[in-house]
N, C-alpha and C positions, 0 to 999 in steps of 0.2 A: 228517535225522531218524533214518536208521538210522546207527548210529553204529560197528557193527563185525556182519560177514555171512563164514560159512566155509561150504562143505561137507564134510562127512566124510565120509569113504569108509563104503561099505557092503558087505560079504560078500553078495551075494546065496544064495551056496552054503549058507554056515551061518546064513543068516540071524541074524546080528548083525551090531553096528555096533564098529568100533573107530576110535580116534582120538578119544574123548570130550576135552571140556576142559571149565575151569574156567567156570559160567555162575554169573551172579547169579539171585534168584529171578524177578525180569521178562523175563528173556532167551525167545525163543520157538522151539522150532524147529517145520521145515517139514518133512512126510515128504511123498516123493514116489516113490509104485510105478508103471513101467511094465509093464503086462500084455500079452504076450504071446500067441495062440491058433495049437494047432497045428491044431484043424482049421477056422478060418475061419468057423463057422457063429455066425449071427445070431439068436439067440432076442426076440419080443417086449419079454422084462424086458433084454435085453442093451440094446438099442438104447435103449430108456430111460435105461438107469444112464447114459450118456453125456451127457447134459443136467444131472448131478449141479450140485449149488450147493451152496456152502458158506456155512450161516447164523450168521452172524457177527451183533455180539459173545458170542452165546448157546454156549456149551458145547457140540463138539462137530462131529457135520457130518449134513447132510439130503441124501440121494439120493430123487429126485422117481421113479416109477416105475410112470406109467399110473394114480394116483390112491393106489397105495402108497408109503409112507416106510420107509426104512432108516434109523434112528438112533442116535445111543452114539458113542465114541471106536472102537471096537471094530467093534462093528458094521457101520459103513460102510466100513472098508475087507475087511473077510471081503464084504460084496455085490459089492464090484467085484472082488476075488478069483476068486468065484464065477462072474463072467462069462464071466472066461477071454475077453478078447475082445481083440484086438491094439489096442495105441495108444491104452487108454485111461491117460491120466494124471490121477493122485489129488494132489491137495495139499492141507493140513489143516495148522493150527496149532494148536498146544497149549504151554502154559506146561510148563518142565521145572522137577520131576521127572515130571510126571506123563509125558511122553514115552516114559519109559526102561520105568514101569511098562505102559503100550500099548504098546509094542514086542516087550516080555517074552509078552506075549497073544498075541501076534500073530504071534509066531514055534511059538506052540502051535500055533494056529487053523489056520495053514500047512501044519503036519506032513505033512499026506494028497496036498498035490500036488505033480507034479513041480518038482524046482528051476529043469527049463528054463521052469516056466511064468510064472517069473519075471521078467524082461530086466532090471531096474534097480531098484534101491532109491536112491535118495538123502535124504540130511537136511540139511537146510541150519537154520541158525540166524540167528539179528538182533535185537537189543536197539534195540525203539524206545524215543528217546532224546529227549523234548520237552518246549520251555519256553514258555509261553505269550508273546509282546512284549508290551512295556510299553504299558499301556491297550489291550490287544489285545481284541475282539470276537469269540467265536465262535459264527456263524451256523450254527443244526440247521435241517436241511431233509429233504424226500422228493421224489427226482429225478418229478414228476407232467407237467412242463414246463404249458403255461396258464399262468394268471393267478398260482399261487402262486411259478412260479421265475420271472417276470417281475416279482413284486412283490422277491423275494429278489434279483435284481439293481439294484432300486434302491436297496435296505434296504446292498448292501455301498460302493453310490456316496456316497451320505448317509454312510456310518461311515468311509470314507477320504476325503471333504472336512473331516471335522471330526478329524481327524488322526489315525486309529485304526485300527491293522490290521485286519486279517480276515482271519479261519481257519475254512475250511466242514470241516462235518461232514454230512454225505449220506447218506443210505438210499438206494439204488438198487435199487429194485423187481425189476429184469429178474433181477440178480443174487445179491437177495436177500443183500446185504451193503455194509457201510460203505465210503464213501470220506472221507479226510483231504485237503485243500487247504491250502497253506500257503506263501505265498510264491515262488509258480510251482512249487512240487514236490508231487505226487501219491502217496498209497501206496491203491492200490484193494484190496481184501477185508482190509479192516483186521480185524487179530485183535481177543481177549477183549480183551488186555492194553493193547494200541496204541489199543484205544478208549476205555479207562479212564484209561488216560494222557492221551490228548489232551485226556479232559471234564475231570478234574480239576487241570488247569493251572492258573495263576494268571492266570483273568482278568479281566480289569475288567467287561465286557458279557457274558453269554449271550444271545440273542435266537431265540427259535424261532418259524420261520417254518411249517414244516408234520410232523406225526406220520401225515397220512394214510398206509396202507398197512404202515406200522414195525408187525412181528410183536410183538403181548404191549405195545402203547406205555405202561399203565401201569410198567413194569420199566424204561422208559426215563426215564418219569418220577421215579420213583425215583432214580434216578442219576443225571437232573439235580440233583435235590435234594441228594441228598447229597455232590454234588463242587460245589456251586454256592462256596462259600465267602464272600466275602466281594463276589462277581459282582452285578452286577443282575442281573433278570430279566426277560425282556421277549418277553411272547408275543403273536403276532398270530395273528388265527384267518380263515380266505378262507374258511371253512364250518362246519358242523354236525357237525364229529367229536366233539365232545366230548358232544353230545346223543342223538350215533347213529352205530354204523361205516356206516351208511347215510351219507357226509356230507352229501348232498343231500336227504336226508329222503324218497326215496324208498319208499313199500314193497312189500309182494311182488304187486300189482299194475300194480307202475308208474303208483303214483297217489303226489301230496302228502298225506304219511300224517296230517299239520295236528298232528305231536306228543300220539299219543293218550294215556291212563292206561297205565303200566311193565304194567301186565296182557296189555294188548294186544300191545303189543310185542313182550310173550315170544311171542304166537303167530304173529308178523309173520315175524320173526325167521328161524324154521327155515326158510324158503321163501323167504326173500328172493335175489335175486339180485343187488340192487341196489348191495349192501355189501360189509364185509371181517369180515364175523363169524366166519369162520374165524380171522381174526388176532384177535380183540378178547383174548383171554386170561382172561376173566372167563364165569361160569356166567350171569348174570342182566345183563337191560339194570338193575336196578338197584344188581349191584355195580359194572357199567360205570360209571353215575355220578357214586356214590358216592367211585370213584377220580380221575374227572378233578374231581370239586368238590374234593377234598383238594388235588389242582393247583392248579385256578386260586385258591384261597387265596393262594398264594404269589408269582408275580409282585408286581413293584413296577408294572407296567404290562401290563395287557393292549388289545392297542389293534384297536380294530374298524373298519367301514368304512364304516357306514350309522346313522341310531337304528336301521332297524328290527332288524339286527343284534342292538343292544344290547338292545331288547324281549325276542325271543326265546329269547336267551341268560340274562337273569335272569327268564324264566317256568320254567325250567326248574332253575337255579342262582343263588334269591334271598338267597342268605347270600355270594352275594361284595362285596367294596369298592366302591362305586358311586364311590369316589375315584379307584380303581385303574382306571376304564377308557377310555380314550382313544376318541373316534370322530374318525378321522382318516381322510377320501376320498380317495380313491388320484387322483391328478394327471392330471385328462382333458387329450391333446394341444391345443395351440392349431391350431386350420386352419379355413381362409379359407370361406365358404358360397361354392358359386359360384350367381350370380342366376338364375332360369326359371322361369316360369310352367308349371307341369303342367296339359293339355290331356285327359290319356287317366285310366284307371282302374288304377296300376300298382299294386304293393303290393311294399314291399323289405322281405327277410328278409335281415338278418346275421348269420355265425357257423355251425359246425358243428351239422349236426339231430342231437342226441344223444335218446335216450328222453326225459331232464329238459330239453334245450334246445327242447322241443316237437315232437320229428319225429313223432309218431303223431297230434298237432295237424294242423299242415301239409298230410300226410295228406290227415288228413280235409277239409280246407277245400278243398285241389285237386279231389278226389272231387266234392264241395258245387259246386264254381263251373263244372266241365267237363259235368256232369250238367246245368248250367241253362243252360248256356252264355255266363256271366255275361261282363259287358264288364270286369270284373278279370283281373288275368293277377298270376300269384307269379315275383318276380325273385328268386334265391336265391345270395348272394354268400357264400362257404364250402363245408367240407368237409362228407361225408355226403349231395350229393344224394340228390333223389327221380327216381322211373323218369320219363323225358323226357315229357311231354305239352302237349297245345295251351294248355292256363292253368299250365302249369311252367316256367319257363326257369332254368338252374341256368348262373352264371357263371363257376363255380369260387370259387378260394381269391381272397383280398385281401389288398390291406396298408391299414390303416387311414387315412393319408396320401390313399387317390384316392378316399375315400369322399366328397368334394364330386362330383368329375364322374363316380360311378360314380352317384349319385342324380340331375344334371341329363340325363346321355345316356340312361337309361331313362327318362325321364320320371316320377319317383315323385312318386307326390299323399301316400301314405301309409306307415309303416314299422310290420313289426308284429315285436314279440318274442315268439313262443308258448311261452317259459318257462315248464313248469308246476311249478316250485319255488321257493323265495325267496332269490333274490339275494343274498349278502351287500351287493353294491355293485351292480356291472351296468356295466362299461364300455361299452358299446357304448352300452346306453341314452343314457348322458350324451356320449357323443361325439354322436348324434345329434341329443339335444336343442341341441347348441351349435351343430348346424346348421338350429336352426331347426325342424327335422322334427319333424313331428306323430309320435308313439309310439302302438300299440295297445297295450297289456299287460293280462297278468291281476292280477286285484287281490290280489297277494300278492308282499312284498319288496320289496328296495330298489329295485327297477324300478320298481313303482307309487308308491312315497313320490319318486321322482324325477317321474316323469310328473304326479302330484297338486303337488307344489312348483313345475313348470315350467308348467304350465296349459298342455302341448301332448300333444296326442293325447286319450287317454282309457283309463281303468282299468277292468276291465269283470271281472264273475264270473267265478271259475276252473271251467271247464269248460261256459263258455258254446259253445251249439250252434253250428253253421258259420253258422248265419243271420243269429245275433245279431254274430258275429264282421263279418262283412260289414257289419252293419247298423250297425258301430261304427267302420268304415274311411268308411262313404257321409258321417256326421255330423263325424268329425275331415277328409274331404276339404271338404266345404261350410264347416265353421270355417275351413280357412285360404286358401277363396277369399275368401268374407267379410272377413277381415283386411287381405289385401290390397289392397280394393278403397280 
């Protein structure tokens, strides 16, 4: 994909650059200062600059700096200038000309320090150089790992069984910049240009799998649209970002905020912690939107994973295609129940206790059953334990595969999911129902429309008391002695 890469020498003394050549207007170069300190010392802002990221494909570069931003072409390299701190190294891409004219700045900006305090300038150049393959697929994603790059791995198995390349395009969170995939070859912090290139190639499929976390996602929208060509469209949604950068619908008291009036919102909003409102790029949850309903207009296919999914999503955005929307359940594993009768009062949690996967639930219900000395005991298979106690047993991580004898060797009568948000889907849920297991949930999402379709376990009030919680494991353990019988 890069198709021609030189470095050219750099004066550090005079700071210019000689050895220019002939570049096209796509071509990009790389500037890279190494900083040099003669007296070694570490200031707070120094030690920061060094974590700097470069926020791609946006214009430009971001040094992160204890809650302060250094921004501009310019800019960012006078901060790391300024630190004067040995070994750090700057790299930054910019489309030329505008290079020669940052350079031109830059050698101003400089003036005042010594040249030793300079060790190395280099510029390197590279012309990315990409063609879409024939009926090629290019899958957008955000590196979040979970359910949505698990679904995005099946989403590129599906498009190469039915003969179709695939070329990822990736938000990577940590790095706050694009990666390109493309036929075993990688180019990470993909510049402005190398990412306008890749979107607008000639493909057959687009398919976006996730924008959670992507700084300003409507501008990425945008640029789907406008390089989309003559591409399908095909978006899949694992959550509530288009309703809320809360995607979980969390709000700023880590409650299911149940989609209040945009009024609300706004006040939710500044105090939320739950979200990426920082990234949303919009002043109002109502320009938010405003701009992703102009999106989902456009797919030829948005495909979801549950009705209630689809409920929620046109309470919110009733002007989209009810043609356009696919509800398509993500492929629960096939595996074997192994047979036993449960004797004792167990109660299985599976899954990481996040604030939404219910850990301030859980919580409370150990609190509830230790304090009474109840004959329940919480078996808890996943990351995020609770602090060890006589009604806690936490067994670690899992692989979904030993979930039959991980439920016959503790003896569970009952399984609960104290999710207090709604599901798009809920794997687990429906792993467990195919083994038969009764489910506790709260009555909200695709957890409860699975539990209410499966007539196993029970759907009970969101933010019912630990008592009643109990009182909802005593009646689904007697239902499936009952059944048995």
């Amino acid at each position: 994909m890069i198709v021609r890469a030189e470095t050219l020498r750099v004066s550090a003394e005079a700071f210019h650059i000689s050895g220019w050549v002939d570049m096209n207007p796509d071509d990009c170069l790389s500037l890279e200062l190494l900083i040099k300190s003669r007296s070694g010392v570490r200031s707070r802002r120094q030690v920061a600059l060094l974590h700097g990221r470069a926020a791609l494909p946006h214009p430009g570069c971001v040094f992160s700096a204890y809650g302060g931003v250094q921004t501009g072409e310019v800019a960012c390299i006078e901060a790391v200038l300024q630190t004067r701190h040995q070994g750090i190294l700057v790299q930054t891409l910019f489309p030329e000309p505008k290079a020669r004219r940052m350079y031109r700045r830059l050698r101003q900006s400089v003036g005042r320090w010594r040249r030793r305090d300079v060790e190395r300038i280099r510029v390197k150049y590279a012309r990315f150089d990409f063609a879409a393959p024939s009926n090629g697929t290019l899958l957008i994603n955000a590196a979040l790992g979970g359910g949505g790059d698990a679904h995005a791995r099946v989403i590129i198995e599906e498009e190469k069984s039915r003969g179709r390349p695939v070329s990822i395009l990736t938000f990577d969170p940590d790095r706050l910049s694009y990666v390109f995939e493309n036929e075993g070859e990688t180019i990470t912090h993909l510049d402005r240009v190398g990412f306008e290139t890749a979107l607008s190639a000639d493909w057959s499929r687009i398919v976006v799998n996730s924008l959670v976390t992507v700084p300003q996602p409507q501008r990425l929208m945008r640029s789907i649209l406008g390089a989309r060509g003559n591409a399908t469209l095909h978006v899949h949604l694992h959550d509530y970002y288009p309703i809320c950068p809360s995607p979980h619908l969390l709000d700023s008291a880590d409650r299911f905020c149940g989609v209040p009036p945009v009024s609300i919102c706004a006040l939710c909003q500044r105090g939320n912690p739950n979200g990426h409102f920082s990234l949303m790029g919009s002043d109002t949850m109502t320009e938010w939107r405003a701009q992703w309903a102009a999106f989902l207009q456009q797919p030829d296919e948005i495909v979801l994973f549950s009705d209630d999914a689809r409920k929620r999503l046109f309470d919110v955005f009733p002007d989209i295609d009810p043609k356009r929307i696919k509800i398509r359940p993500h492929s629960v594993p096939t595996m074997q129940a192994r047979p036993y009768n449960p004797t004792g009062r167990n109660i299985a949690i599976f899954g990481t206790l996040s604030v939404a996967k219910g850990r301030d639930v859980a919580m409370a219900l150990e609190r509830h059953l230790r304090a009474r000395r109840s004959e329940w005991i919480l078996h808890h298979f996943g990351g995020a334990p609770l602090p060890p106690s006589t009604h806690y047993r936490s067994h670690g991580p899992y692989v979904p595969s030993a979930m039959p004898d991980l439920l016959a060797e503790n003896d569970i009568s009952v399984c609960f999911l104290p999710s207090i948000v709604p599901e798009t889907f809920s794997l687990v849920t429906h792993e467990l129902l195919s083994l038969s297991q009764p489910v506790v949930v709260f009555d909200v999402g695709a957890q409860a429309e699975a539990v209410k379709t499966q007539g196993l376990g029970e759907a009970i009030p969101l933010w019912s008391e630990p008592a009643e919680v109990v009182a909802a494991f005593e009646r689904s353990r007697l239902s499936r002695n009952s059944a048995r019988r």
